[in-house]
MARPAVEX-318157 format. One record per residue (C-alpha): residue in one letter; x, y, z. Coordinates in steps of 0.1 Angstrom, whole numbers, plus 5000, padded with zeros to 4 digits. Layout:
<sites>
residu|px|py|pz
a|X|Y|Z $
...
</sites>
This chain:
<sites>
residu|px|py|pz
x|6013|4698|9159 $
x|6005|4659|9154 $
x|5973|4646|9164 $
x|5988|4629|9196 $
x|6005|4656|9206 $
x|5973|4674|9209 $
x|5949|4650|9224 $
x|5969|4630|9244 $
x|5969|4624|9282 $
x|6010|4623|9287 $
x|6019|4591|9301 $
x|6036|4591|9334 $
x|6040|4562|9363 $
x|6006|4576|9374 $
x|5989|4586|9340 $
x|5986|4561|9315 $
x|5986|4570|9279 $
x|5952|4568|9269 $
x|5943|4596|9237 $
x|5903|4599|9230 $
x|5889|4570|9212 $
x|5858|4563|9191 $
x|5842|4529|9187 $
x|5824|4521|9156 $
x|5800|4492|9158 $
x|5779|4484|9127 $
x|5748|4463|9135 $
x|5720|4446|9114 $
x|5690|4432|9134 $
x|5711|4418|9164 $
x|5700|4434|9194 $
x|5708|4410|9218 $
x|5749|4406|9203 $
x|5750|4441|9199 $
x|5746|4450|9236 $
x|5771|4426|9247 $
x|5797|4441|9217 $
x|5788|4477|9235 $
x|5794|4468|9274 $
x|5825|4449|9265 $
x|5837|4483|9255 $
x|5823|4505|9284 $
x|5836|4475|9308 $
x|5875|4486|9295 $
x|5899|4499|9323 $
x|5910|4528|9302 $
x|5916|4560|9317 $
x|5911|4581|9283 $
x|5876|4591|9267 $
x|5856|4563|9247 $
x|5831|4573|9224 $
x|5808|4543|9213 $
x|5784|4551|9183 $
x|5767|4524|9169 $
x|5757|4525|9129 $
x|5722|4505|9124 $
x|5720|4489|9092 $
x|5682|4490|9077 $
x|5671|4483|9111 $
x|5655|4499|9135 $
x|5682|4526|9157 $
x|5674|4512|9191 $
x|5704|4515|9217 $
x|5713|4489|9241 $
x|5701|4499|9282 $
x|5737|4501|9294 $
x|5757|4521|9324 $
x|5778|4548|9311 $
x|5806|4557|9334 $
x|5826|4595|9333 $
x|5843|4600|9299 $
x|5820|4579|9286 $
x|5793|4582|9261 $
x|5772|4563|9235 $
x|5756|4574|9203 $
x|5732|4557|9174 $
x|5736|4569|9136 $
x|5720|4550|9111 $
x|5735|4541|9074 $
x|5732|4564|9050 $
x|5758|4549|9023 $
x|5755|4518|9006 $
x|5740|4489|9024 $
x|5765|4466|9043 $
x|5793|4467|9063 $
x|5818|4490|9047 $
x|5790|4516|9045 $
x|5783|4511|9078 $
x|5817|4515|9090 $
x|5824|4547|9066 $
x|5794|4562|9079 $
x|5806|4555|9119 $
x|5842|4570|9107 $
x|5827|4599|9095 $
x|5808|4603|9126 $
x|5834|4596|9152 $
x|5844|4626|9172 $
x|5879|4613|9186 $
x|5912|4614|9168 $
x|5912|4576|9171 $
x|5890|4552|9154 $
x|5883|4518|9164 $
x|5864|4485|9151 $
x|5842|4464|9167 $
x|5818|4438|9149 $
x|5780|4435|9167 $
x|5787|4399|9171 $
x|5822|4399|9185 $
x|5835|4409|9221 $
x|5864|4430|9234 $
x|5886|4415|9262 $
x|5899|4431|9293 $
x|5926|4454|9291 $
x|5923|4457|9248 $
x|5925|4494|9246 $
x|5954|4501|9277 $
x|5976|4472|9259 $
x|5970|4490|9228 $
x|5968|4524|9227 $
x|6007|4530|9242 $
x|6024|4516|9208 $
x|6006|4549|9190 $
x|6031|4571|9213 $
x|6060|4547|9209 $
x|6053|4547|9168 $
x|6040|4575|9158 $
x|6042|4567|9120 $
x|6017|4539|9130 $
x|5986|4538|9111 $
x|5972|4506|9123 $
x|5974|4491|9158 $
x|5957|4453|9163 $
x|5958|4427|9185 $
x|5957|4387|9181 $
x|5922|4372|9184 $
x|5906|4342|9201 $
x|5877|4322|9185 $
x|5848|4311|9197 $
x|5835|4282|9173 $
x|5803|4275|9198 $
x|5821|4243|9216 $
x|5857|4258|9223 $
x|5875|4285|9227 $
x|5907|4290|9203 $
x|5938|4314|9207 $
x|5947|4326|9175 $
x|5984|4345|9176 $
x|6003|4363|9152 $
x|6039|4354|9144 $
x|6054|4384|9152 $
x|6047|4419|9166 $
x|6051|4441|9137 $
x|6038|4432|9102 $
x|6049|4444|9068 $
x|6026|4450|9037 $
x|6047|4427|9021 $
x|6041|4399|9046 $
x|6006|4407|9045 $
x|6007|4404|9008 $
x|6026|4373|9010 $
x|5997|4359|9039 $
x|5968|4370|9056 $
x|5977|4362|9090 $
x|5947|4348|9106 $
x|5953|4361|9142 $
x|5947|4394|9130 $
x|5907|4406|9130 $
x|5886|4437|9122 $
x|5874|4436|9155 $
x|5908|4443|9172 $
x|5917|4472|9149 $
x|5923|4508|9160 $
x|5935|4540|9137 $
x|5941|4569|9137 $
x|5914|4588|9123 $
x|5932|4611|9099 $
x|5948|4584|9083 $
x|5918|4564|9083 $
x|5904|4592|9062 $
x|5929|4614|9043 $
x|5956|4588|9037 $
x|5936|4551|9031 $
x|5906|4565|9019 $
x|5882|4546|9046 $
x|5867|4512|9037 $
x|5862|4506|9000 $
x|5823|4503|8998 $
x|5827|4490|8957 $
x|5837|4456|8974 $
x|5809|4430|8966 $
x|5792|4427|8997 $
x|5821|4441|9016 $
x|5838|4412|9020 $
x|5876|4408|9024 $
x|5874|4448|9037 $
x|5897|4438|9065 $
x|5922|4424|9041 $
x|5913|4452|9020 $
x|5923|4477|9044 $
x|5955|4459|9060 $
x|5972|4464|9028 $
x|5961|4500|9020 $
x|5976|4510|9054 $
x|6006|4488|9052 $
x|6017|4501|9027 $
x|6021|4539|9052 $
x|6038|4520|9077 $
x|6040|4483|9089 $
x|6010|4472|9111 $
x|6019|4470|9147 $
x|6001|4445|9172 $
x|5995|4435|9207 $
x|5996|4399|9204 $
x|5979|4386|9228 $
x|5938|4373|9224 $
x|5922|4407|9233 $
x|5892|4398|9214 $
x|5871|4375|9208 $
x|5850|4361|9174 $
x|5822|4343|9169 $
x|5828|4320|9141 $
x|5795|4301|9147 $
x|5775|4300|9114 $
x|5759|4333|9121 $
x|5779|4355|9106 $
x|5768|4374|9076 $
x|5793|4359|9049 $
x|5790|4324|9061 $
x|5781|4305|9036 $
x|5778|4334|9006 $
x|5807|4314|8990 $
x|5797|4336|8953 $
x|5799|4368|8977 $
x|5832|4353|8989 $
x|5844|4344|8953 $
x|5836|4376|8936 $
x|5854|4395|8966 $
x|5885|4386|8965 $
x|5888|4384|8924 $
x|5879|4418|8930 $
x|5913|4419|8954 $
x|5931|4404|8931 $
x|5930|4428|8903 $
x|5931|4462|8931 $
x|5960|4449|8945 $
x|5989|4439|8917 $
x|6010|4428|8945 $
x|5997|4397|8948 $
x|6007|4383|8909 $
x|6042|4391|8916 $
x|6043|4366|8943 $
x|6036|4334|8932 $
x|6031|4322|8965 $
x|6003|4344|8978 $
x|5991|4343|8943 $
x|5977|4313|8945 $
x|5968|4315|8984 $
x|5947|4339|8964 $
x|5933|4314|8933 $
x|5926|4289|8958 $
x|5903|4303|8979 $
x|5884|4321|8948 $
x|5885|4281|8935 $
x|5867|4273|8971 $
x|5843|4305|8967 $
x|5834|4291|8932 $
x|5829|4255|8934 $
x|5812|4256|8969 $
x|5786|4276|8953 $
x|5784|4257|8923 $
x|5804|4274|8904 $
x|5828|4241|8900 $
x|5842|4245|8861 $
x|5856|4281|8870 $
x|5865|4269|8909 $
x|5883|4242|8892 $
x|5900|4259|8864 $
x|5913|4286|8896 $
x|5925|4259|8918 $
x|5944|4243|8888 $
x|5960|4273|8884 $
x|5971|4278|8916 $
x|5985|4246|8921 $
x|6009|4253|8886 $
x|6020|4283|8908 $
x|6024|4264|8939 $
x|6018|4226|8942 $
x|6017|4226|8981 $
x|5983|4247|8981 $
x|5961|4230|9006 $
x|5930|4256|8998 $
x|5935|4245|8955 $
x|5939|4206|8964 $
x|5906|4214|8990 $
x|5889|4231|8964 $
x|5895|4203|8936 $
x|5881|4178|8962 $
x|5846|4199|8966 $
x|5844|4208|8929 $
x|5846|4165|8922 $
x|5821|4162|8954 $
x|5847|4144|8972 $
x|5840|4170|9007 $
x|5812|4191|9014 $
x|5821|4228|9019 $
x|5803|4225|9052 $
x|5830|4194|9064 $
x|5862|4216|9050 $
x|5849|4247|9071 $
x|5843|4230|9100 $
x|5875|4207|9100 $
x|5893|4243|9096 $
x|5874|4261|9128 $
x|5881|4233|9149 $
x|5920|4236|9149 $
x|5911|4277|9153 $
x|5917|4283|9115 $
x|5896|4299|9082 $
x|5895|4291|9042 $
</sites>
């Protein structure tokens, strides 16, 4: 018997499909962002159970004052892996009681009608390891729709481009999966950065990632994240990408998408021979590279990393 055939409340014109779901929420030191992140997910019209357990990172486990309605229910667990957001998240996976898992940063939102929209193409595709939606941004002056261009994306399309509409925060799995079949979030990743990435392409390659694409969440991209600015953090992550995932040298293309924005990482943090020597390199692969040409104009002092960032978040897009 599959897990949806055993959890699931059957949809009918009445009775919407809407399977037990758990939703992880990793915080550090954020009370205020963190209760908002919860009642966006207790405010959901979704007919099915939603588990909320909240993972505090070295801080103190105090939970948000917050109305819980029936089928509702809200838990604190604190860290006990490594430090960061993938243990964190490993440690709210392991903890989650439902046969679905979702994701939901401390500083991001859910929209109405996220997990309804969502949860039906689990029924419809039951090889589906991955469900997400598209995203809006919130840069602090305006607010930015960020789509996907299509409904169903390939692990080779995701090699080949890391579509910005799609988020951590809009992600839901199944749990099994999650667990047995991608191995969770890889906690080795240098700060766990790039562990969205990271995970995309270990469960693309199960089965293509479906989506809602519409906005159904919502991103702060307002300076106060925890990798903004860590460009070294941001450099070392995705070399580290680069050599898990071979997939990425046999495409030129996304080969250097790659080497560019390790060239960024490296000389907006200083490290400008190596960022230079990375963007060069990406540019012999692929001449049209914004991110390398970018990265050469930072590592001569030409731009400010600063500018370049928030040039990019004003038209609703990242480096």
């Amino acid at each position: 018997m599959s897990v949806d055939s055993a959890v699931e409340v059957v949809g009918t014109a009445t009775t919407p499909y809407a399977p037990p779901v758990t939703v992880v929420v990793p915080t550090h030191d954020r009370p205020t962002l963190m209760a908002e992140a919860v009642r966006s997910v207790l405010l959901q019209e979704y007919a099915g159970p939603v588990e909320v357990v909240v993972v505090f990172d070295a801080c103190e486990p105090v939970l948000p004052d917050v109305a819980l309605l029936p089928g509702q229910s809200l838990r604190a667990v604190v860290n006990d892996r490594v430090r960061g957001l993938a243990g964190a998240r490993n440690t709210g996976i392991l903890a989650a009681s439902h046969p679905f898992v979702a994701f939901l940063d401390d500083d991001d939102t859910w929209l109405p009608g996220k997990l309804a929209a969502q949860m039906p193409l689990f029924r419809d595709h039951p090889e589906a390891r991955l469900v997400a939606t598209a995203m809006q941004v919130d840069d602090g002056e305006r607010l930015t729709d960020r789509l996907v261009p299509a409904d169903v994306v390939s692990h080779a399309e995701l090699v080949r481009e890391r579509f910005g509409g799609l988020h951590s925060s809009s992600f839901v799995f199944r749990r099994d999966a999650l667990v047995d079949e991608i191995g969770m979030i890889d906690e080795d990743l240098p700060r766990g950065y790039a562990e969205d990435t990271d995970v995309l392409l270990a469960a693309s390659r199960l089965a293509p990632v479906r989506l809602v694409n519409e906005p159904l969440v919502r991103v702060r991209w307002q300076g106060q994240s925890y990798f903004f600015g860590r460009w070294a953090d941001y450099a070392a992550a995705l070399t580290y990408l680069l050599h898990k995932h071979p997939q990425f040298a046999d495409d030129d293309a996304a080969h250097a998408r790659m080497l560019s924005q390790i060239a960024f990482g490296e000389v907006s943090s200083g490290q400008r021979r190596a960022g230079r020597r990375h963007a060069r390199q990406a540019l012999t692969l692929r001449p049209t590279t914004l991110r390398a040409w970018l990265a050469l104009a930072v590592g001569l002092r030409l731009l400010t990393p600063g500018a370049v960032v928030t040039v990019a978040r004003r038209f609703g897009k990242g480096i």
